[in-house]
C-alpha angles and dihedrals in degrees: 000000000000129000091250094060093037086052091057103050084060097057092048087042097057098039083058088055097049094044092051098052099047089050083055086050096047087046074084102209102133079188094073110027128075108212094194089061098045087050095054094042087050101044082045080057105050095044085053096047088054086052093050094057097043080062091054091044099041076055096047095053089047092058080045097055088040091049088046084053101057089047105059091052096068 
């Protein structure tokens, strides 16, 4: 696999994550549902999800230097 579709499952992976546990936390019984953990699973998810696209955007500057690069040599 490449880091760009690596990069995306991640993405995809942690979205997933966040969405699930704040439809644990709208299901709204305090009972069942531990907000401290929710909290720190969302906040893991959306750290992930910015690792994920720096990986995308590191990426993206590197095509863009390669590309600068060709370029130049014609």
């Amino acid at each position: 696999m490449d880091p760009l579709s690596i990069a995306r499952y991640g993405m995809r992976a942690a979205a997933m994550r966040f969405e699930a546990s704040a439809a644990r936390v709208a299901s709204g019984d305090a009972a069942q549902v531990d907000y401290v953990t929710e909290t720190v699973e969302q906040i893991q998810a959306r750290q992930a999800f910015s690792a994920n696209l720096n990986t995308i955007r590191v990426a993206d500057e590197m095509w863009g230097a390669l590309m600068d690069i060709q370029v130049g040599r014609r």
